[in-house]
N, C-alpha and C positions, 0 to 999 in steps of 0.2 A: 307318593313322594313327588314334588315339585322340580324338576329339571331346570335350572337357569339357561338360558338363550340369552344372555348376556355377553357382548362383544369383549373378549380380555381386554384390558388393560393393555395399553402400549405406551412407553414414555412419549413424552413429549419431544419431536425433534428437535425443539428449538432448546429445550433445556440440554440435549444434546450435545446441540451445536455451543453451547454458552460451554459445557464439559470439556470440550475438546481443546477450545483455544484456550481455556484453564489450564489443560496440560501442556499446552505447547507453549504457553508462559513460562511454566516451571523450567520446562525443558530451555527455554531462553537464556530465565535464569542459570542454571547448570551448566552451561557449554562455558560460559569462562571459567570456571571454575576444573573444569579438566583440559582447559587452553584451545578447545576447535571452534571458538567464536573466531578467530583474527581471520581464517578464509570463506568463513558466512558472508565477510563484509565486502566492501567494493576497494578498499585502501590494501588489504591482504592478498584480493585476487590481481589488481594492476602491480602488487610489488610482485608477487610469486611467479606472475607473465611476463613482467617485464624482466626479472632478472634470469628467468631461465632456472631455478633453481628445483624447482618441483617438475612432474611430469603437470600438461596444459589436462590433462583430461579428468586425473583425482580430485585438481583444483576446481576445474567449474561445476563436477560432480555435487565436491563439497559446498561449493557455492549455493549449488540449485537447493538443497538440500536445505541450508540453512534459510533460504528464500522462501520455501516454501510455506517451515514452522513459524518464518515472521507471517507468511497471509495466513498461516489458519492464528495466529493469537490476535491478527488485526481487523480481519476482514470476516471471519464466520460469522462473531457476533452482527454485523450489519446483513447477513446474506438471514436471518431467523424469521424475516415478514414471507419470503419467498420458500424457503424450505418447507414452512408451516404448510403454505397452501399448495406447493408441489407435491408434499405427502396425502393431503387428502383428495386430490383427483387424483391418483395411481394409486387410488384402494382398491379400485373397480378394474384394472386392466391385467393382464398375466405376467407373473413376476415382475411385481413390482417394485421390489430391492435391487433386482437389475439394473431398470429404468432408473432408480434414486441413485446408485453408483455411479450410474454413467451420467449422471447430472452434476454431480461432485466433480468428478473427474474431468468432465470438462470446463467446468469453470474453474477449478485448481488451471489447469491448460492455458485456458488464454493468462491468467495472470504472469506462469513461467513465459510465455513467449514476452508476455512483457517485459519479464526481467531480463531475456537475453538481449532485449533491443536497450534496451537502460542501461546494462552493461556495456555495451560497446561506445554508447558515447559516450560514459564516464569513462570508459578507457580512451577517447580521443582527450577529453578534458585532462586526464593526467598527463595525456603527449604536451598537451599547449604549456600546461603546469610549469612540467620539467624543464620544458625550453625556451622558458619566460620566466626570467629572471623572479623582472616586478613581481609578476602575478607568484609567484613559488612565494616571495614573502609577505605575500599579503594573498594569502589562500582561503581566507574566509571571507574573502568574493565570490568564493563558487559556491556557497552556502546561501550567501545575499542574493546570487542569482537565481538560485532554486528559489526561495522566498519569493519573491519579485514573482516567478513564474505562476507559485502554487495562489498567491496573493490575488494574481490579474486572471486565473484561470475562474477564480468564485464566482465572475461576475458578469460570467459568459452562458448565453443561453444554451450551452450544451450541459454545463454543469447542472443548469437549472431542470431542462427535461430528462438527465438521466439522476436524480436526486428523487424527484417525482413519481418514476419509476420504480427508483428501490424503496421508496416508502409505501406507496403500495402498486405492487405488482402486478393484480387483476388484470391491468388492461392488458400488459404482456403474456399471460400464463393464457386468459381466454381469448384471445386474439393466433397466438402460435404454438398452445401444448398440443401435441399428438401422440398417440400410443406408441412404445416400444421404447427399443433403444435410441433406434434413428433419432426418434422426434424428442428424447429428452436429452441427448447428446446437444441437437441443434438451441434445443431451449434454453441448456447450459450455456453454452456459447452464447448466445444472444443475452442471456441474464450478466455472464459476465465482461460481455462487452458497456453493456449502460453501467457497471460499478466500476469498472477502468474508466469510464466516462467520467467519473465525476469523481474519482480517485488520484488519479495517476499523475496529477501534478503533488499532490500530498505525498505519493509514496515517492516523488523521487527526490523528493525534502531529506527520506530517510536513505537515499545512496549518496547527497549528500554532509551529512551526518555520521553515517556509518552504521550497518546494520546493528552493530552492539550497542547503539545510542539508548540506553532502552529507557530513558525517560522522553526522549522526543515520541517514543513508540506509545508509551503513554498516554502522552498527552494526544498526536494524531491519532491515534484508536479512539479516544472519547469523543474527539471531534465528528471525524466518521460516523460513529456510532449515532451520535447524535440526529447529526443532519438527514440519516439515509434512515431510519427507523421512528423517531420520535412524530408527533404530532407537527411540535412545535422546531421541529430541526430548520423549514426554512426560513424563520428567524436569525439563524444565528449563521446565514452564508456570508452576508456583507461584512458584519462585526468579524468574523474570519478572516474575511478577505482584507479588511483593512487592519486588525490585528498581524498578517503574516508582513503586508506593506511596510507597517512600519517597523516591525525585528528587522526587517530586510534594510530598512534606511539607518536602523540604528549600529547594525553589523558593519554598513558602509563605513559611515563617518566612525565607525571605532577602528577599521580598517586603516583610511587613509587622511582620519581629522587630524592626528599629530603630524601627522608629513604636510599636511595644507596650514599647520598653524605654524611649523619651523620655515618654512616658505614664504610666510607673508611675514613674520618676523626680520626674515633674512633681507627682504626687500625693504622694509620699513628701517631699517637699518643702514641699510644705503641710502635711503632718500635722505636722511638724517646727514 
């Protein structure tokens, strides 16, 4: 009788990782629908802080929480070139599931730190908001300003070397992987530092939006996906960049065209 020595069968992590932000889609889906999307979002957490009304710590709990389901349905699928090849060097080294957690876990990490620092300016921008008139009525300038930012950010050579990076990851993974926890903690860290590099004006598109935007999510997650994973993703940084440019100019002038055209009206009027 023949014995097979044949290595089981393991799924594919990246098919995985595509499973997971499928469920944390649904799960996106579903929270309006039992009503605890309003403090996932940044418009929910500045009212519930500002008015005193909740305790400050359930609130950013739920925050954190719903921050997190937005990066796994946005960002795992672009994190699949690097997971791929993290899982096959830690076949070779002792508990290797350890090492993969702690890899996860720290790139979930730096994204939360990102969102507590995102947080707090959007809670400065809601102070300026409130106690500016103008800008309170014409609040989709802070939208055009995110634009503007994520727009001028495409075109910056950091975007461009951390894009590089998460398309293929090699130079990173064989340059700084080391065994254990320590060294996949650190490589976590370092992996999700170059996809906040080349993210992190896009996702603050979606704090100003509102995390329940879920077609801005949409469509930012294909972008991402695109750019960080594809062959041909750096193609499509500039037509991005000047795609977000002009929503951002066209947000403006729908902002504040009617008040510039009662204006020169008003003046044309007197000249008369």
């Amino acid at each position: 009788m023949t014995v097979s020595t044949a290595a089981p069968l393991r799924p594919d992590p990246g098919t995985v990782m595509w499973v997971v932000a499928g469920a944390a889609w649904l799960l996106l889906l579903a929270l309006p629908l039992v009503g605890s999307l309003e403090l996932a979002g940044h418009h929910g957490v500045a009212g519930a802080l500002g008015t005193g009304t909740r305790p400050p710590l359930p609130v950013l709990a739920t925050f954190a929480g719903g921050w997190m389901v937005m990066v796994a349905a946005m960002m795992l699928p672009t994190t699949v070139p690097m997971v791929r090849m993290f899982h096959t060097v830690t076949d070779g080294q002792a508990r290797p599931r350890v090492a993969r957690a702690v890899f996860q876990v720290s790139y979930f990490a730096i994204w939360l730190a990102f969102a507590a620092v995102a947080l707090i300016g959007d809670l400065a921008v809601h102070a300026v908001v409130a106690s500016w008139a103008w800008l309170a009525a014409h609040d989709g300038l802070v939208l055009a300003g995110a634009l503007v930012l994520a727009g001028g950010v495409q075109f910056t050579p950091l975007t461009q070397r951390c894009l590089t990076l998460c398309r293929d990851p090699r130079a990173m993974l064989f340059g700084h992987y080391r065994r254990g926890a320590r060294g996949a903690w650190a490589l976590g860290v370092r992996h999700g530092l170059s996809c906040l590099g080349c993210c992190w004006a896009l996702m603050l598109v979606m704090f100003a939006t509102g995390v329940g935007s879920l077609w801005w999510m949409v469509g930012l997650t294909a972008v991402m996906v695109a750019e960080k994973t594809t062959r041909w993703g750096h193609r499509l940084v500039t037509p991005v960049g000047v795609v977000l440019l002009v929503a951002a100019t066209a947000l403006v002038l729908g902002e504040i065209g009617p008040g510039l055209s009662d204006l020169h009206g008003h003046s044309h009027g007197h000249s008369h």
